[in-house]
PDBQT receptor file of N, H, CA, C and O in Angstrom, charges set to zero:
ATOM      1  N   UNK A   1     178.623  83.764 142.471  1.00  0.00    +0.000 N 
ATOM      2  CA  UNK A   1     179.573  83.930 141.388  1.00  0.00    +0.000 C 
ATOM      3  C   UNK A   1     180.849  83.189 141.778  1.00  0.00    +0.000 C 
ATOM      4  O   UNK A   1     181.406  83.316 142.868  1.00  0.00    +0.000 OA
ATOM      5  N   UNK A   2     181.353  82.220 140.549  1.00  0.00    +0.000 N 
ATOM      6  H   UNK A   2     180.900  82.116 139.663  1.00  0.00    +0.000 HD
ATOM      7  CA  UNK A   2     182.647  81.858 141.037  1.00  0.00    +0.000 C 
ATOM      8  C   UNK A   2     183.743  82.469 140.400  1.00  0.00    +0.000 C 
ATOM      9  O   UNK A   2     183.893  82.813 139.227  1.00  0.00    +0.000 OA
ATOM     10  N   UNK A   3     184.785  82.576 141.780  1.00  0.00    +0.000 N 
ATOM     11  H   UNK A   3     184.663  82.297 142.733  1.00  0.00    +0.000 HD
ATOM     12  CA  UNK A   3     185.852  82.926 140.722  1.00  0.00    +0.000 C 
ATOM     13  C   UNK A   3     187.052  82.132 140.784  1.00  0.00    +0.000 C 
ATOM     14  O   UNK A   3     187.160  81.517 141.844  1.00  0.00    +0.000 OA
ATOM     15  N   UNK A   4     188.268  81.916 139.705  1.00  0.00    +0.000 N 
ATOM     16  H   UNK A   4     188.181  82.416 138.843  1.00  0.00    +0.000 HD
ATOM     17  CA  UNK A   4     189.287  81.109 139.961  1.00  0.00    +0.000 C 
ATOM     18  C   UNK A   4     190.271  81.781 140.501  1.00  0.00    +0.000 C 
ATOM     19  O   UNK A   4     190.243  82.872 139.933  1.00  0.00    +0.000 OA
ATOM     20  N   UNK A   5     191.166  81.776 141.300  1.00  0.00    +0.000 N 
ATOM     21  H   UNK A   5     191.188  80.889 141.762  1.00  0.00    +0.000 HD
ATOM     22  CA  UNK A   5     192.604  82.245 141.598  1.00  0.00    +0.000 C 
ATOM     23  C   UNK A   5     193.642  81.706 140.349  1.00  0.00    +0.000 C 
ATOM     24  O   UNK A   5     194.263  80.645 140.286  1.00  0.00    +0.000 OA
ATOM     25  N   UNK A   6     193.593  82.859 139.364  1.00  0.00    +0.000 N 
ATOM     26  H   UNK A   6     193.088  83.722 139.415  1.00  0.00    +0.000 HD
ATOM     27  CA  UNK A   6     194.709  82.100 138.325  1.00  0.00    +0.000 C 
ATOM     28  C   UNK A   6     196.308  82.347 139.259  1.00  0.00    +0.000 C 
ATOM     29  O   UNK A   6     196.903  81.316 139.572  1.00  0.00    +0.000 OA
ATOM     30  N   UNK A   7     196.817  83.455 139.587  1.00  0.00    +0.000 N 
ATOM     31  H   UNK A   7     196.334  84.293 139.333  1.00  0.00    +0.000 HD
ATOM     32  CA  UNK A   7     197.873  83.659 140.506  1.00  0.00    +0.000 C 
ATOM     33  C   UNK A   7     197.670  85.150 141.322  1.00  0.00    +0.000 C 
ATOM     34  O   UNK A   7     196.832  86.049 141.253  1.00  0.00    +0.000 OA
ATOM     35  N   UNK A   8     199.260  84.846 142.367  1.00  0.00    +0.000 N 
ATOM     36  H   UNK A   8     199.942  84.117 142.424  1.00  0.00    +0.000 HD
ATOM     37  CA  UNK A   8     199.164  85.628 142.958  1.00  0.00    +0.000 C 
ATOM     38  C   UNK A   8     200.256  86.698 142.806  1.00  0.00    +0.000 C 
ATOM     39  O   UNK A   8     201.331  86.144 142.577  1.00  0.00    +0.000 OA
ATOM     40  N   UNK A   9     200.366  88.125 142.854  1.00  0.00    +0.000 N 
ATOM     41  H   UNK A   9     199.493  88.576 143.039  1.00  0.00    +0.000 HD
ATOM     42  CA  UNK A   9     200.481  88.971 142.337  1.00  0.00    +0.000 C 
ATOM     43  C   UNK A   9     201.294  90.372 143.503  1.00  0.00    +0.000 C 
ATOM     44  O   UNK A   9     201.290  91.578 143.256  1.00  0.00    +0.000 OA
ATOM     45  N   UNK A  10     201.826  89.783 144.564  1.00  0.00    +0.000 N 
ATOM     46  H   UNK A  10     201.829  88.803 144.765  1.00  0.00    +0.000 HD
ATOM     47  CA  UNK A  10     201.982  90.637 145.261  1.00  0.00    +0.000 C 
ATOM     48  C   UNK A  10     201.254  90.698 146.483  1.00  0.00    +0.000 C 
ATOM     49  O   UNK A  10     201.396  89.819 147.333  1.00  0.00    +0.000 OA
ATOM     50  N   UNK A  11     200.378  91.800 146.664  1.00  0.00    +0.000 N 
ATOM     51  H   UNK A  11     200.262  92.514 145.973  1.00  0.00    +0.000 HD
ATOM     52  CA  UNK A  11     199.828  91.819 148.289  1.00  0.00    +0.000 C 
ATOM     53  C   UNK A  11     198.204  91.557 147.165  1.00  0.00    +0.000 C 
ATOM     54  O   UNK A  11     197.161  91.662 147.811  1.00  0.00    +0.000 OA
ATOM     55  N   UNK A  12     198.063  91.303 145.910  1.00  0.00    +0.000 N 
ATOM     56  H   UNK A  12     198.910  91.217 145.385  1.00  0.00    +0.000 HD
ATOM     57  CA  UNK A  12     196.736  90.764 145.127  1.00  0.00    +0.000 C 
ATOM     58  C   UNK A  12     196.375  89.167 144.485  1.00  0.00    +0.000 C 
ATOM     59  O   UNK A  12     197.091  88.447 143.788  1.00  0.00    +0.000 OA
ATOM     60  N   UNK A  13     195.467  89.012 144.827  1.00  0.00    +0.000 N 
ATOM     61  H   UNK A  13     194.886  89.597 145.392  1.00  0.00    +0.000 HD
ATOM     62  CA  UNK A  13     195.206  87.395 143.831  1.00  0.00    +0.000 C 
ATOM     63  C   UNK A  13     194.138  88.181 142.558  1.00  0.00    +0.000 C 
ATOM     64  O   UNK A  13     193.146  88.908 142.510  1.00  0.00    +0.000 OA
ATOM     65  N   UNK A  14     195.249  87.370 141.477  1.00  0.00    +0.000 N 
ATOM     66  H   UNK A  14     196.055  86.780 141.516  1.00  0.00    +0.000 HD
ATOM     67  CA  UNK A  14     194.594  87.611 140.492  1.00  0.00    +0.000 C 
ATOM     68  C   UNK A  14     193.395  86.447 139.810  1.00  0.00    +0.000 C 
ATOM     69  O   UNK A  14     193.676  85.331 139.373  1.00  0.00    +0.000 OA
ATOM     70  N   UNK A  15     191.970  87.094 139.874  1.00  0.00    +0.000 N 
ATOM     71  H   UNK A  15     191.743  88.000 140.230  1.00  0.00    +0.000 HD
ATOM     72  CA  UNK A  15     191.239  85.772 139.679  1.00  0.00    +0.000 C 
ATOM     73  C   UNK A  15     190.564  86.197 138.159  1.00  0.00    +0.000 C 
ATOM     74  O   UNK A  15     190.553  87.282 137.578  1.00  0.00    +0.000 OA
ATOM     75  N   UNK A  16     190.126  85.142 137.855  1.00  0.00    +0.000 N 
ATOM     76  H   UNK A  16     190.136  84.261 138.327  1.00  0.00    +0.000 HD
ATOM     77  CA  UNK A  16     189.459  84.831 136.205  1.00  0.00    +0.000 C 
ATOM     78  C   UNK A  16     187.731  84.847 136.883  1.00  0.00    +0.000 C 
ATOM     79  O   UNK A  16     187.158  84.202 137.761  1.00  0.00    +0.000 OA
ATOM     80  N   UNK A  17     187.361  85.871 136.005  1.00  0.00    +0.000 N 
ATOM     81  H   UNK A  17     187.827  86.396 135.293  1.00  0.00    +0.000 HD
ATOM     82  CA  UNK A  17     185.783  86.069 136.519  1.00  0.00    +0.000 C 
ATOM     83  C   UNK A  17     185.223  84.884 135.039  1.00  0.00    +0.000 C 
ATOM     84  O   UNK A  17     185.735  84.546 133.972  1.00  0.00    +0.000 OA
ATOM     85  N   UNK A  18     184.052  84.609 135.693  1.00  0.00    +0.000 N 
ATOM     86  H   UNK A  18     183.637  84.884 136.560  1.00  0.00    +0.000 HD
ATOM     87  CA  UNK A  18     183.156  84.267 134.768  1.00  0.00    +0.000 C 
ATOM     88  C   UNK A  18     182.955  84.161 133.362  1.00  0.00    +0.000 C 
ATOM     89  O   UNK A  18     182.730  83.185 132.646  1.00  0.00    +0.000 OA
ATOM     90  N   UNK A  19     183.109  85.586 133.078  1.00  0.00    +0.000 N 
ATOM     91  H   UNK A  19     183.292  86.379 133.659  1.00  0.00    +0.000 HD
ATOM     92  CA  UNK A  19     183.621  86.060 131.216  1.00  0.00    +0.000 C 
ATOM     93  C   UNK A  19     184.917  85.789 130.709  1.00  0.00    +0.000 C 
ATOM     94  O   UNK A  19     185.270  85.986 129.547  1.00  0.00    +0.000 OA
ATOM     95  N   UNK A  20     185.648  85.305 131.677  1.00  0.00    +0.000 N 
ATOM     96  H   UNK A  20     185.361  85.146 132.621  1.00  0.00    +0.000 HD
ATOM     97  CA  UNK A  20     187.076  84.613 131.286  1.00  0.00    +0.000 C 
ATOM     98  C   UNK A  20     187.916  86.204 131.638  1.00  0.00    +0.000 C 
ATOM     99  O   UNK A  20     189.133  86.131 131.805  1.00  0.00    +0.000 OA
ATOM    100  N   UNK A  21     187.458  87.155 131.709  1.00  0.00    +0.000 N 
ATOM    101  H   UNK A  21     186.469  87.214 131.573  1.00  0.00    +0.000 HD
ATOM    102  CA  UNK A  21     188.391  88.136 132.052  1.00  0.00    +0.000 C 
ATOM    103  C   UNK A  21     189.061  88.278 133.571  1.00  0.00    +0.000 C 
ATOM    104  O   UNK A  21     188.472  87.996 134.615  1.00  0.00    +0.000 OA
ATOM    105  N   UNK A  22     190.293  88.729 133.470  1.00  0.00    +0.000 N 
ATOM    106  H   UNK A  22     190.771  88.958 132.621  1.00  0.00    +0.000 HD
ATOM    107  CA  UNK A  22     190.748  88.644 135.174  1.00  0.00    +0.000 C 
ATOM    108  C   UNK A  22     190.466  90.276 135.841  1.00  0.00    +0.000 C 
ATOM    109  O   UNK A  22     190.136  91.371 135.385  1.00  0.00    +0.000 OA
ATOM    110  N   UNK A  23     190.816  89.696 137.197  1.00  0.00    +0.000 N 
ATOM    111  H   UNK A  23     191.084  88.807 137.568  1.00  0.00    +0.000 HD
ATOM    112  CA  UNK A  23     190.699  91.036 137.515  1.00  0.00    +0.000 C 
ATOM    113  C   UNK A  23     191.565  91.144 139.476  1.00  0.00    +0.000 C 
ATOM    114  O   UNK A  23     191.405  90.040 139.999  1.00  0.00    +0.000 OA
ATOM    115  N   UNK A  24     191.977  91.683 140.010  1.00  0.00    +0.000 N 
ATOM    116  H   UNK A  24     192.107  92.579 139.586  1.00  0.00    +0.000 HD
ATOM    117  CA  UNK A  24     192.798  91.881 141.081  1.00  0.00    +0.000 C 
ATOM    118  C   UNK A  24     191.706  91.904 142.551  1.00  0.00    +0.000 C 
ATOM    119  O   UNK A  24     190.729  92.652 142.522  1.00  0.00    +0.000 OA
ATOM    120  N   UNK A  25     191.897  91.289 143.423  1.00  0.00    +0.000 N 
ATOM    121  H   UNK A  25     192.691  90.681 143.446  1.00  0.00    +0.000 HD
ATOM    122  CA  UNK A  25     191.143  90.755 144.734  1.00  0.00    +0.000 C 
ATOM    123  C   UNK A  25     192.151  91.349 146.208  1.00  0.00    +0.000 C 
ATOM    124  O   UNK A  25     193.004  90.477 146.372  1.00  0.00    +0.000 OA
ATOM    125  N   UNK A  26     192.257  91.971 146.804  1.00  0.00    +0.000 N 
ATOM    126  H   UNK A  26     191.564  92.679 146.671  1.00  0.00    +0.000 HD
ATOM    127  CA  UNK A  26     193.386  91.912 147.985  1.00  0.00    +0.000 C 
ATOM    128  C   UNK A  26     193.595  90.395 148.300  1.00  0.00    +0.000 C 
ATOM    129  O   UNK A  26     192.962  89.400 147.949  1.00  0.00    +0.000 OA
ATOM    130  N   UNK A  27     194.496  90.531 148.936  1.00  0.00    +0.000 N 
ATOM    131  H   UNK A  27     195.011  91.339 149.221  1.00  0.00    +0.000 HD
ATOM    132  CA  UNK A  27     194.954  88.605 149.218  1.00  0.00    +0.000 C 
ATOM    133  C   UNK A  27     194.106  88.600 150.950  1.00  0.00    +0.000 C 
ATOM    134  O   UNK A  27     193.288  87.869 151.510  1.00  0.00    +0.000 OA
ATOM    135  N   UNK A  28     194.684  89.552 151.221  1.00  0.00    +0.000 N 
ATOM    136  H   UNK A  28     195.348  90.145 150.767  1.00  0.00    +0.000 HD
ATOM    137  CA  UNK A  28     193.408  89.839 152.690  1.00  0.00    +0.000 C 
ATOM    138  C   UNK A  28     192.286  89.678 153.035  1.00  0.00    +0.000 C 
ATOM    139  O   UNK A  28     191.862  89.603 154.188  1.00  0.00    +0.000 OA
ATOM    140  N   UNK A  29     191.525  89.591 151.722  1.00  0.00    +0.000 N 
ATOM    141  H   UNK A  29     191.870  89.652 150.785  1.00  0.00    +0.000 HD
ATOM    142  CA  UNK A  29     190.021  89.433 151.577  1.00  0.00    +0.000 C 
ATOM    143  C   UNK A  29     190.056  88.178 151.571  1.00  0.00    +0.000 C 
ATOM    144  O   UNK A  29     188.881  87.835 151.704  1.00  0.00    +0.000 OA
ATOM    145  N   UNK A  30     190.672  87.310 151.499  1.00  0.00    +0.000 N 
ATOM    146  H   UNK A  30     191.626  87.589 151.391  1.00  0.00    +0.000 HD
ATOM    147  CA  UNK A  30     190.578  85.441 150.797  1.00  0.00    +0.000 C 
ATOM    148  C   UNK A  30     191.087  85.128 152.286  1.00  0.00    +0.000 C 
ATOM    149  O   UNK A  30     191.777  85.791 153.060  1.00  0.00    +0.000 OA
ATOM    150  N   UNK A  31     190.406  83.699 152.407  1.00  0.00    +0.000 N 
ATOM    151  H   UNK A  31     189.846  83.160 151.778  1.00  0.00    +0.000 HD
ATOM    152  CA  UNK A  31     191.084  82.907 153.374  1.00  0.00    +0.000 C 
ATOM    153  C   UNK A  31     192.187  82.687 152.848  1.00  0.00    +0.000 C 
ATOM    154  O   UNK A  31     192.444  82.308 151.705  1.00  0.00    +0.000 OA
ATOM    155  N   UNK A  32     193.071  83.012 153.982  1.00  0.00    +0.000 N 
ATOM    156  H   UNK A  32     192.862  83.321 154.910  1.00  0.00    +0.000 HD
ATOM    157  CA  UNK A  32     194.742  81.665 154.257  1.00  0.00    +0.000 C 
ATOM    158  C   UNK A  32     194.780  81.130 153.661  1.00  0.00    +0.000 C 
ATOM    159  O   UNK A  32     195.548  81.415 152.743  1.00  0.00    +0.000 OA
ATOM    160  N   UNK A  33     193.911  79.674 153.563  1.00  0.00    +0.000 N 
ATOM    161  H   UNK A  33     193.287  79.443 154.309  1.00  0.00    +0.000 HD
ATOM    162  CA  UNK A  33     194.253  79.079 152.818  1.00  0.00    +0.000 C 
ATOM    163  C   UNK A  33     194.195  78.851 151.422  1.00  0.00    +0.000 C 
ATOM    164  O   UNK A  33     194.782  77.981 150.778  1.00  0.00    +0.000 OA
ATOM    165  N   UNK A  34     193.280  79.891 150.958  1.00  0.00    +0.000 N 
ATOM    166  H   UNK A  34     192.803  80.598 151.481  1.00  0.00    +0.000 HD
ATOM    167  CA  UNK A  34     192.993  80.039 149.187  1.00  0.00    +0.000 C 
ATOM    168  C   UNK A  34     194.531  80.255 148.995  1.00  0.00    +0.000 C 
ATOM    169  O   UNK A  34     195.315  80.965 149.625  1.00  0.00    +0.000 OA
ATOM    170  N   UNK A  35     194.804  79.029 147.429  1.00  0.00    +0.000 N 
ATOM    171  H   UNK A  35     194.167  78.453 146.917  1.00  0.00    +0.000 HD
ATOM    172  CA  UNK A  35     195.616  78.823 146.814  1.00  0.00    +0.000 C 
ATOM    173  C   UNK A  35     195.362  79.266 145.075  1.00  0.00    +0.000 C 
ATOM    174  O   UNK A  35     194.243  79.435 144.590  1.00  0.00    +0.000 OA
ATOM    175  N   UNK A  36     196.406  79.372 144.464  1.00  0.00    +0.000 N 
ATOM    176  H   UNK A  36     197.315  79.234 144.857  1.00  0.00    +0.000 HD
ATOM    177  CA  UNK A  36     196.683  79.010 143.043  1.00  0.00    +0.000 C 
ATOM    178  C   UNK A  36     195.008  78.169 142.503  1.00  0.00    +0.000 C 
ATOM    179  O   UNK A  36     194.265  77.502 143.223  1.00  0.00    +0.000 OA
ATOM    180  N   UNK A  37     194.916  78.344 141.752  1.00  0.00    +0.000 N 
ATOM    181  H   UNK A  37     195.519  78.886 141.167  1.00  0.00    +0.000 HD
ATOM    182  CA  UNK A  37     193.390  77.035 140.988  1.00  0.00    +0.000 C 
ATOM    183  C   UNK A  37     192.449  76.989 141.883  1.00  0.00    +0.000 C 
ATOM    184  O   UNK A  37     191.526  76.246 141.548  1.00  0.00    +0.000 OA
ATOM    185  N   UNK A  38     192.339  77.435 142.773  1.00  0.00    +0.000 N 
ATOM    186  H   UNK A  38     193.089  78.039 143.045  1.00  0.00    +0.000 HD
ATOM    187  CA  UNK A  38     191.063  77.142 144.000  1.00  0.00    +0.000 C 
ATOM    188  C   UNK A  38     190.104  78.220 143.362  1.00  0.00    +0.000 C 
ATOM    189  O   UNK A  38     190.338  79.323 142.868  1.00  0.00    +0.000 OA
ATOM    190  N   UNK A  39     188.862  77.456 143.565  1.00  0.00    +0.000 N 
ATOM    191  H   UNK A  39     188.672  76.560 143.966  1.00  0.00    +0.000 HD
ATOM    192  CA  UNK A  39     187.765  78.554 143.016  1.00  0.00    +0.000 C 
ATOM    193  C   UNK A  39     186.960  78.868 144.352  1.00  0.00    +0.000 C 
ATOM    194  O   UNK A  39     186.556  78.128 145.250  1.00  0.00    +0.000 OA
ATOM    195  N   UNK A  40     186.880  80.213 144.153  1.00  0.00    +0.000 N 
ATOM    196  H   UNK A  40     187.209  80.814 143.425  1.00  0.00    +0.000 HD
ATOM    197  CA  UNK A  40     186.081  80.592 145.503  1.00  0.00    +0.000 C 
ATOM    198  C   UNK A  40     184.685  81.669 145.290  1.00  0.00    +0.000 C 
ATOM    199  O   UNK A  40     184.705  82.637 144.529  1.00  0.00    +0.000 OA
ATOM    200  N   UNK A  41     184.045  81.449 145.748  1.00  0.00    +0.000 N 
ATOM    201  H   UNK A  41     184.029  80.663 146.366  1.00  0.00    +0.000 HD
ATOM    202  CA  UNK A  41     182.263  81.946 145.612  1.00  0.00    +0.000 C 
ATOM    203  C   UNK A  41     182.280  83.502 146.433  1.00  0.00    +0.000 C 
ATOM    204  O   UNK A  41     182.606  83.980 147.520  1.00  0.00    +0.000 OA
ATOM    205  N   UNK A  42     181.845  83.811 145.450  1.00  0.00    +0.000 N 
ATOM    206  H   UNK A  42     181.580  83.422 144.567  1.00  0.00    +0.000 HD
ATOM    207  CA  UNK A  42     181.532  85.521 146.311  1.00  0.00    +0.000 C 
ATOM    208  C   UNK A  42     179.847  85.253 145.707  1.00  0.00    +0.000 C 
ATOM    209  O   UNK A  42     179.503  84.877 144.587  1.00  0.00    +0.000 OA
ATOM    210  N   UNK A  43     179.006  85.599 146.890  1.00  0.00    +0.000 N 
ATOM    211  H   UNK A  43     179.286  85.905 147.800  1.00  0.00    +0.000 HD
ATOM    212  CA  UNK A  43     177.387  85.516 147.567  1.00  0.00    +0.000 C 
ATOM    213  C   UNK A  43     176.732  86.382 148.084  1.00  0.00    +0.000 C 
ATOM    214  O   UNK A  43     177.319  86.581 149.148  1.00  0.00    +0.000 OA
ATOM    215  N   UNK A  44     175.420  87.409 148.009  1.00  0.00    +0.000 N 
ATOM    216  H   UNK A  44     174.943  87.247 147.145  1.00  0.00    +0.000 HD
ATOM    217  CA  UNK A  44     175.123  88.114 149.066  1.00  0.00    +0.000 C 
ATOM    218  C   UNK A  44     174.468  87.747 149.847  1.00  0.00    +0.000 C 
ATOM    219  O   UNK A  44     173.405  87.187 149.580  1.00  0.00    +0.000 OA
ATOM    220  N   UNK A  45     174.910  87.955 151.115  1.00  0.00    +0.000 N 
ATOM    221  H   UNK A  45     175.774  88.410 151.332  1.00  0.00    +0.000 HD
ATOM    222  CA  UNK A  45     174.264  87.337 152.534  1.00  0.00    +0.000 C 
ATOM    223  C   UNK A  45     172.918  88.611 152.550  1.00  0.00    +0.000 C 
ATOM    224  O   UNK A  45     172.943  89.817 152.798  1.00  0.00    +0.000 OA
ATOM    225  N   UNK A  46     172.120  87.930 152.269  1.00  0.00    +0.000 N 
ATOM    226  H   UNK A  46     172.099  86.950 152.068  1.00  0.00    +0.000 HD
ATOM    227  CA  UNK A  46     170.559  89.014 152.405  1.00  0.00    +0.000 C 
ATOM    228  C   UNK A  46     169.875  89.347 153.847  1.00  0.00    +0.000 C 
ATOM    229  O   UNK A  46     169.125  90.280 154.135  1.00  0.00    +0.000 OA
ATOM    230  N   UNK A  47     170.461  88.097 154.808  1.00  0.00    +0.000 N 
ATOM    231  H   UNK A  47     171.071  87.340 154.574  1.00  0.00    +0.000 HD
ATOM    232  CA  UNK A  47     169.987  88.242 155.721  1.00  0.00    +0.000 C 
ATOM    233  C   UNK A  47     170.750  88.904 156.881  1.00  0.00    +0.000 C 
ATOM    234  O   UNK A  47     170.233  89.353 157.904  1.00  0.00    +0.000 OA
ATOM    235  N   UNK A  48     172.319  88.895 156.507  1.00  0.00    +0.000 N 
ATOM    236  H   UNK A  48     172.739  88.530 155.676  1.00  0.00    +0.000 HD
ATOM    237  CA  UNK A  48     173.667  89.951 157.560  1.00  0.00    +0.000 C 
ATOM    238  C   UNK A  48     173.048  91.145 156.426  1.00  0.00    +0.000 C 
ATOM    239  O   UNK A  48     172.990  92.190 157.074  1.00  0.00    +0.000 OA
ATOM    240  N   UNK A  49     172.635  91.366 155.208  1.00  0.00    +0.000 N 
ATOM    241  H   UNK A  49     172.682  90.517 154.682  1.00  0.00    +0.000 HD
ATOM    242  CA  UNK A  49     172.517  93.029 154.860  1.00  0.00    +0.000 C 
ATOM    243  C   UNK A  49     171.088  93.713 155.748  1.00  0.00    +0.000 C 
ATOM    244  O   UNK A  49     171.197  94.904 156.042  1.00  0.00    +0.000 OA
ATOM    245  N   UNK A  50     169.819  93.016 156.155  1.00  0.00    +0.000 N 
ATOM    246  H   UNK A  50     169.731  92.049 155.916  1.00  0.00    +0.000 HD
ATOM    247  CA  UNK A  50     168.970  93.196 156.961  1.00  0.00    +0.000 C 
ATOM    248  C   UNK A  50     169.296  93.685 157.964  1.00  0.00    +0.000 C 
ATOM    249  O   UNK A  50     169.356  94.881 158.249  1.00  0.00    +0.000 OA
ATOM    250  N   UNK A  51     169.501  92.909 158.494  1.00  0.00    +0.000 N 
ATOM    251  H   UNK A  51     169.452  91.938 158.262  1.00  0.00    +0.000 HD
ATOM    252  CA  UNK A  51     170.545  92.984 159.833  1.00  0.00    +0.000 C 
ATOM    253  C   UNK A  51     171.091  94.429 160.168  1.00  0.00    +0.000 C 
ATOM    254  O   UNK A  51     170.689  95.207 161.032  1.00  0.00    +0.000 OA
ATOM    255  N   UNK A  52     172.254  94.600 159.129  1.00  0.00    +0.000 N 
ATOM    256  H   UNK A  52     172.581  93.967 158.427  1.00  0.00    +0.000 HD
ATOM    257  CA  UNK A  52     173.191  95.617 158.997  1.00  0.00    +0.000 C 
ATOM    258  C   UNK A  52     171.998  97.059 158.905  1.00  0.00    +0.000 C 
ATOM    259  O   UNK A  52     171.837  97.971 159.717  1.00  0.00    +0.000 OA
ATOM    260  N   UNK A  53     171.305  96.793 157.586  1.00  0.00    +0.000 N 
ATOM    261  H   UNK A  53     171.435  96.053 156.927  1.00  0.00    +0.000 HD
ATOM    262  CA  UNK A  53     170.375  97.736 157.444  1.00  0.00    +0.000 C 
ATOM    263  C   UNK A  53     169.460  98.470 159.191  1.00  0.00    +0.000 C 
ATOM    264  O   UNK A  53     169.436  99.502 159.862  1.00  0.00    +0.000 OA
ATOM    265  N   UNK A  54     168.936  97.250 159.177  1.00  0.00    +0.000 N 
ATOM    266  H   UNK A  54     168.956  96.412 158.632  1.00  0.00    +0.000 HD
ATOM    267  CA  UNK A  54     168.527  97.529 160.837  1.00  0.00    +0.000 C 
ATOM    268  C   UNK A  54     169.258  98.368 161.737  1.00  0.00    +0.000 C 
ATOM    269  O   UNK A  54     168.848  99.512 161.934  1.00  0.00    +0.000 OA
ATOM    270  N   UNK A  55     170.378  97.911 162.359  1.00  0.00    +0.000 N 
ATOM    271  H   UNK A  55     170.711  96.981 162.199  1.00  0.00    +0.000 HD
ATOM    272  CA  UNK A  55     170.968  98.896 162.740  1.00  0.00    +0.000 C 
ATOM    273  C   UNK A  55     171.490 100.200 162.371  1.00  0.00    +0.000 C 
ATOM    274  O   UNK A  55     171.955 100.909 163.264  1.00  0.00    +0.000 OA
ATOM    275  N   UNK A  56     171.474 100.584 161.239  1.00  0.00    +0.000 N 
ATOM    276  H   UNK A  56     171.097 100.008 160.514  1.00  0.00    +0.000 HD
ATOM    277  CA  UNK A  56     171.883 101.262 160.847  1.00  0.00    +0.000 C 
ATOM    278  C   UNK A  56     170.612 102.408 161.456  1.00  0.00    +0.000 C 
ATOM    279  O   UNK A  56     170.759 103.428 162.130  1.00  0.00    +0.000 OA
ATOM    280  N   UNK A  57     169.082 101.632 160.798  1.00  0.00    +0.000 N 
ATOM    281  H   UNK A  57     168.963 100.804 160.250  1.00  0.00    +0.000 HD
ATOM    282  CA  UNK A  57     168.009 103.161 161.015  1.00  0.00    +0.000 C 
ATOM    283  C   UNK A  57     167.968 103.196 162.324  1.00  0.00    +0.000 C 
ATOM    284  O   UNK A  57     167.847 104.287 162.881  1.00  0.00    +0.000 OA
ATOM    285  N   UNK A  58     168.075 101.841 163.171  1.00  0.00    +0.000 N 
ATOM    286  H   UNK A  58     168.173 100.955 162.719  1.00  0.00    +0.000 HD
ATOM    287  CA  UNK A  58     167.769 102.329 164.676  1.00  0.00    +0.000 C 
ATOM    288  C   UNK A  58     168.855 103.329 165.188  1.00  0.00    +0.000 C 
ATOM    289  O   UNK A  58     168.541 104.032 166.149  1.00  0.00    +0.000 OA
ATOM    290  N   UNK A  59     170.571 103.517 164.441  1.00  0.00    +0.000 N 
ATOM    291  H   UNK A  59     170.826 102.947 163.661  1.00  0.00    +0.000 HD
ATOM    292  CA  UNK A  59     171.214 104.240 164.941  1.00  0.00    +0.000 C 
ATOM    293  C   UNK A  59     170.506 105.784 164.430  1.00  0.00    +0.000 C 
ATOM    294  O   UNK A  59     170.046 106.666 165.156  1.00  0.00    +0.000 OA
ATOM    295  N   UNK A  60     170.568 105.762 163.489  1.00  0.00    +0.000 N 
ATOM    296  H   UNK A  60     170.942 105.046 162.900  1.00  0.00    +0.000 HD
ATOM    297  CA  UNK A  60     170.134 107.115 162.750  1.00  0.00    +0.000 C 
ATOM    298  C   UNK A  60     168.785 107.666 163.575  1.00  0.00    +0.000 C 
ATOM    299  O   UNK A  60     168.554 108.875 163.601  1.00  0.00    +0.000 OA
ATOM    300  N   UNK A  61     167.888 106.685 164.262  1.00  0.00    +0.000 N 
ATOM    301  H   UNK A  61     168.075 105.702 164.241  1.00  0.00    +0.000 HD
ATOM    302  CA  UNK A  61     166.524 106.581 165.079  1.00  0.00    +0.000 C 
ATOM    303  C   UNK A  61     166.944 107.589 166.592  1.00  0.00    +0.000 C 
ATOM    304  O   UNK A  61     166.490 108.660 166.996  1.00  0.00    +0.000 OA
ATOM    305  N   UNK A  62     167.848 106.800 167.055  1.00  0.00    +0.000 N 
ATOM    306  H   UNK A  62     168.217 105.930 166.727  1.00  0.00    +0.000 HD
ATOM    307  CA  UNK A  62     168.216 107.049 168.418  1.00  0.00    +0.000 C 
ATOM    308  C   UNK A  62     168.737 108.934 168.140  1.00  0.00    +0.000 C 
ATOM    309  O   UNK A  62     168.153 109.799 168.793  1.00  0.00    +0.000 OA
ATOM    310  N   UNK A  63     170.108 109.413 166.894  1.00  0.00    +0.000 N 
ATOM    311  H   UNK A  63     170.583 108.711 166.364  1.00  0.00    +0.000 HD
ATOM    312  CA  UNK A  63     170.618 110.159 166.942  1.00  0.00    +0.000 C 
ATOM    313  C   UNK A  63     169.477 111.501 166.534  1.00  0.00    +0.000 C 
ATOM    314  O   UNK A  63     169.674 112.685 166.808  1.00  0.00    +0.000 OA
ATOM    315  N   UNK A  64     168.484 111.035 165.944  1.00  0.00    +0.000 N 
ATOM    316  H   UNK A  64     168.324 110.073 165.721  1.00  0.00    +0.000 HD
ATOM    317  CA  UNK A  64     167.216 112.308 166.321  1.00  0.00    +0.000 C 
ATOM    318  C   UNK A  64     166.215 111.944 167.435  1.00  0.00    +0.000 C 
ATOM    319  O   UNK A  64     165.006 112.151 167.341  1.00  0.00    +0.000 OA
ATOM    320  N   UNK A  65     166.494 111.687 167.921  1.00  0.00    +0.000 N 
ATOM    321  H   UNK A  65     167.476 111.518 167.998  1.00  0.00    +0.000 HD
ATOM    322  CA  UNK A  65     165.469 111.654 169.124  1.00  0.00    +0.000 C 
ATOM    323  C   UNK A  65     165.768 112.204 170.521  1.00  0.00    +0.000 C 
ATOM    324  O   UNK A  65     164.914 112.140 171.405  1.00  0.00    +0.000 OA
TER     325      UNK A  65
């Protein structure tokens, strides 16, 4: 999904989704260097959620055993 940085808003970037509607992002979440008009891609990484998932049952694994 892309989104645009129409502006910034405080400690928020306000970006224009897809449907043309905006909506508020922390500025923390964006690289440094995302500016004003820069469009930036939010993606799900399927293979860090595996991953994540994994550890998760081996923790839950270990804490009954």
């Amino acid at each position: 999904m892309n989104l645009i940085i129409d502006r910034f808003e405080g400690e928020y970037a306000v970006v224009e989704l897809p449907d043309k509607t905006l909506a508020n992002i922390p500025k923390k979440a964006l690289p440094e260097e995302a500016a004003e008009g820069d469009i930036i891609t939010i993606t799900v990484n399927k293979r860090e959620t595996e991953k994540q998932k994994e550890k998760i049952r081996k923790m839950a694994d270990d804490l009954w055993e």
